[in-house]
N, C-alpha and C positions, 0 to 999 in steps of 0.2 A: 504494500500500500504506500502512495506515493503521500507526504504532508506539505501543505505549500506555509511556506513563512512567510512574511512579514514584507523580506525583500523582493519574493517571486512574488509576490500582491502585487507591489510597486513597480516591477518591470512590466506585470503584466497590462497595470495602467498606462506605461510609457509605449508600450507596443501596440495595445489597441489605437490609439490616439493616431500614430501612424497610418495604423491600418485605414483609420477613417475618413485620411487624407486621400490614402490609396485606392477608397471605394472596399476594402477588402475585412477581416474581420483574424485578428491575428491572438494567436496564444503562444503562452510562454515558449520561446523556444524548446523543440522538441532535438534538436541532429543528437546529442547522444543519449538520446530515450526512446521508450519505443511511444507509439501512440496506443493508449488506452480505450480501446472501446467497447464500448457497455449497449447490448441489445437486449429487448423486452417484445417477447411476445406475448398472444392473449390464448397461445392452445400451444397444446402439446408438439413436441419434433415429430410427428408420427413420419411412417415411410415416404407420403406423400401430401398435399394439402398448401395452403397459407403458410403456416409455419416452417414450414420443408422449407418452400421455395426461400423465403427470408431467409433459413440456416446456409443453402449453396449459395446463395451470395456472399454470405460470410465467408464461407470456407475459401471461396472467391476471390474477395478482400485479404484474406491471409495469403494466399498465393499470391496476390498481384504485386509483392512487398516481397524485399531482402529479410529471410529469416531472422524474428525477433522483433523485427519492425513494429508489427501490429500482433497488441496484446487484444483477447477478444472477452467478454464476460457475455452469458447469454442466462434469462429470466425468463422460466418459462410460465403459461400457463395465467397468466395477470390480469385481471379486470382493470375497470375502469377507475375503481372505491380505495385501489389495495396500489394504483400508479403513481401517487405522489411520494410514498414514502421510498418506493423503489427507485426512481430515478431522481430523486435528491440524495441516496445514498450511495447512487451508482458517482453522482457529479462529486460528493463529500470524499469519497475513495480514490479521485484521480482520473479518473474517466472523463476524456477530454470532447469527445466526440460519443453520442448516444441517442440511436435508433430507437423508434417507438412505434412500433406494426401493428396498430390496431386504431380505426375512428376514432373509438372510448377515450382515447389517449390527449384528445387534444385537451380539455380545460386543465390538467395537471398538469401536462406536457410545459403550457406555457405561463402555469403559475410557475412552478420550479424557474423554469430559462427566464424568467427578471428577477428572480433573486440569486441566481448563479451565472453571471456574467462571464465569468470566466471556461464556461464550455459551451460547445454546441450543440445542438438538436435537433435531429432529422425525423420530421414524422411523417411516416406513410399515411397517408389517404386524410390528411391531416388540409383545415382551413384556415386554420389563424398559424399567422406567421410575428415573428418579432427578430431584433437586431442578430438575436443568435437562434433562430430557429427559422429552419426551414419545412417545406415540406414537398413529398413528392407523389404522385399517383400514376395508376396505368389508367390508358382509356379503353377501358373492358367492353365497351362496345364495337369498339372492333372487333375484336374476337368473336365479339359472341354475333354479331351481325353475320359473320362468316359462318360461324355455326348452323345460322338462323338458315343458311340457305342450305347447306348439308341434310338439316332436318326437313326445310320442306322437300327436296328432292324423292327422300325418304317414308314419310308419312304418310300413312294410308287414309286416316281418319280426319285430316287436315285440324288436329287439334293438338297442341306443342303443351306440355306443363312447364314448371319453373319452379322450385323448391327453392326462395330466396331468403337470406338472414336477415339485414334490418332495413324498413326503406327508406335508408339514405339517398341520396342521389347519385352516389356515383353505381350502386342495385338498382336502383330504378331506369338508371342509364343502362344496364346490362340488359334488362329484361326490356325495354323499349328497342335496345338494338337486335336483339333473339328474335322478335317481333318481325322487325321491319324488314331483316333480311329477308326472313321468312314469305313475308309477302312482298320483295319485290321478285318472287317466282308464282305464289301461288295468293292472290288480293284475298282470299276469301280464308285462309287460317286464322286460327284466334289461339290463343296462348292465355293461358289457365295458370295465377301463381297464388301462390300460399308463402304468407310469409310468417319466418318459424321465431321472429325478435330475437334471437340466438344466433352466435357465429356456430356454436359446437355443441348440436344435442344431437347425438346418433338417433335417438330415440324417435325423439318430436319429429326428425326428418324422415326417416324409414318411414313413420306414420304419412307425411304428408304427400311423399311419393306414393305410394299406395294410392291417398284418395286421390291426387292426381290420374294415373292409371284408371281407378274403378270410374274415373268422369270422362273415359276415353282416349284421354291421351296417350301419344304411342312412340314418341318423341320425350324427354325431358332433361333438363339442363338442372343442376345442383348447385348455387352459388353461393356454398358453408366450406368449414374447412374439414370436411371428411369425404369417405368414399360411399358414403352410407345410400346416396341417391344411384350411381350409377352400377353397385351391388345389387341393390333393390331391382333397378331394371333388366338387370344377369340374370337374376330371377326368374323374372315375371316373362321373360324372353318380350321385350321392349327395347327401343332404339335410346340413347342416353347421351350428352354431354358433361364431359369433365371439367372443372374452374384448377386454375390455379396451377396443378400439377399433370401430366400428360399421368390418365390412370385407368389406363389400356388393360394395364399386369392383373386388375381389379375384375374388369369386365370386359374381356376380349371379345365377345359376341356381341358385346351390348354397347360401347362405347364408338360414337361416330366418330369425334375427334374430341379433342379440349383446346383450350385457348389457355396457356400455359403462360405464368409469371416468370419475367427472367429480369431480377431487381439488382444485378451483378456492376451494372454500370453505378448507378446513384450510388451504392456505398464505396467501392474504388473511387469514385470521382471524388464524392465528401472529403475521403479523408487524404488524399490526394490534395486538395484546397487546403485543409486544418494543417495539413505539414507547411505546407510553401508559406501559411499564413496569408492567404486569398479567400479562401472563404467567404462565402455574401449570402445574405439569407435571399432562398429564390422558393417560386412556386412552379414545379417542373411535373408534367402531365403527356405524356407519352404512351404510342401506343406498338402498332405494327411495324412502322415505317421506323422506331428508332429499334426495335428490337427488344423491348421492352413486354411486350406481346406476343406470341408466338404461337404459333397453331401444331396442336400435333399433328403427327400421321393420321392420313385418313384410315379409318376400315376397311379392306383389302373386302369387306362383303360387299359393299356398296358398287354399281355397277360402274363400272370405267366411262363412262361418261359423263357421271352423275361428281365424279371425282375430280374430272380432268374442269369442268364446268368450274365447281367450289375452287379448284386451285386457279382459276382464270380467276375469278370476283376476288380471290384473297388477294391476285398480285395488282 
């Protein structure tokens, strides 16, 4: 555990100051230390998911750096109730640079970051920003728009479900674009969602897939952090899309494609900036076209022109 004194306060005042000149956002000289960075997620590392995807990007961030460079802490599993005490602890320990992967995150996020000037804060899918907090999101309507035409290609019943978590707007923007793809092939599908106010209840969600299905649906898309939708539809022998992580290995019959997180660049970059002491708080929102988004393989069931078609609309 790293302790700042009295004097590294006071550089760190002289350094900012700088920075403010520079446009830029500087901490205490790092060249013979490593960078400490502190991640928090809201569910567990499972094999695949939200949280997966956030852990390879980390794994990512350590690779991108000379051995030792980048120290990494990771918190799993954190509400929204239980966020402030963890990342003012993580900032209190040294942790100069600190990721927060969940909505929930923001009002703690950025009480902590104006009483801790002296680090930064990256929050995903985050809306308020301040001098040391940033935030970043994917535009999941991409994907899932591209999805959206995979499934109507598919769909016998012309009716799509949506097993969605909270409706914030950047979930509402998924399921509006699962929609519209949808019908710029076929005007007349309609898309059925259920929403579970949960990132992570296996339970509530198996449930709501289901009555999805029992209402027709023969398509559905899961946008939680489990496999628990597109199992369900392995099942039920139904056509399924995955969020977040490509989770084929889950439901090989059943899965059309996923629209896959790849958050590898924002944390490299971040902390890339926190070294050179460039840093600026930004609000960064990317989708396909940066790579930030990514579609997996399509279903080898799907008919080859039904595939070659979706891979035309996705490029």
């Amino acid at each position: 555990m790293s302790t700042l004194t009295r004097r590294d306060v006071l550089k760190q005042i002289s350094l900012a100051g700088a920075a403010a000149a520079s446009g830029g956002f500087a901490l205490p000289v790092l060249a013979d230390k490593p960078l400490k960075v502190g991640l928090v997620y809201p569910s567990p590392v499972a094999a695949v998911g939200w949280s997966k995807q956030h852990d390879l990007a980390r794994e990512a961030l350590v690779a991108a750096f000379p051995q030792g460079k980048i120290v990494t802490k990771v918190i799993q599993s954190t509400s929204g109730t239980n966020a402030e005490s963890i990342f003012r602890g993580l900032a209190h320990d040294g942790y100069r640079l600190i990721f927060g992967d969940s909505f929930d995150y923001g009002t703690p996020m950025l009480k902590v970051a104006k009483t801790m000037p002296g680090t930064v804060f990256e929050h995903c899918s985050g809306i308020k920003t301040a001098k040391n907090l940033g935030t970043f999101e994917a535009r999941y309507f991409d994907g899932s728009y591209v999805a959206g035409i995979a499934a109507a290609k598919m769909t016998k019943s012309a009716i799509l479900g949506f097993v969605s978590s909270f409706p914030v707007p950047d979930v509402v923007g998924a399921v509006n674009g699962f929609l519209l793809g949808a019908r710029s092939v076929n005007p007349k599908i309609e898309c059925k969602v259920v929403w579970l106010n949960s990132w992570y209840d296996p339970g509530k969600e198996k449930a709501a897939a289901l009555s999805l299905i029992a209402q027709g649906a023969d398509v559905v898309l899961g946008m939680t952090d489990t496999t628990t939708t597109v199992q369900t539809c392995e099942e039920k022998g139904v056509w399924s899309v995955g969020y977040a992580s490509d989770m084929a290995s889950f439901a090989p019959k059943s899965q059309l494609t996923a629209y896959v997180l790849d958050w590898s660049s924002d944390y490299i970059n971040a902390a890339k900036a926190v070294i050179a002491g460039t840093w600026r708080s930004e609000e960064r929102w990317e989708g396909l076209a940066a790579g930030v988004v990514k579609m997996a393989p399509y279903n080898k069931l799907m008919p080859a022109d039904a595939i070659a078609y979706v891979q035309q609309q996705e490029q």
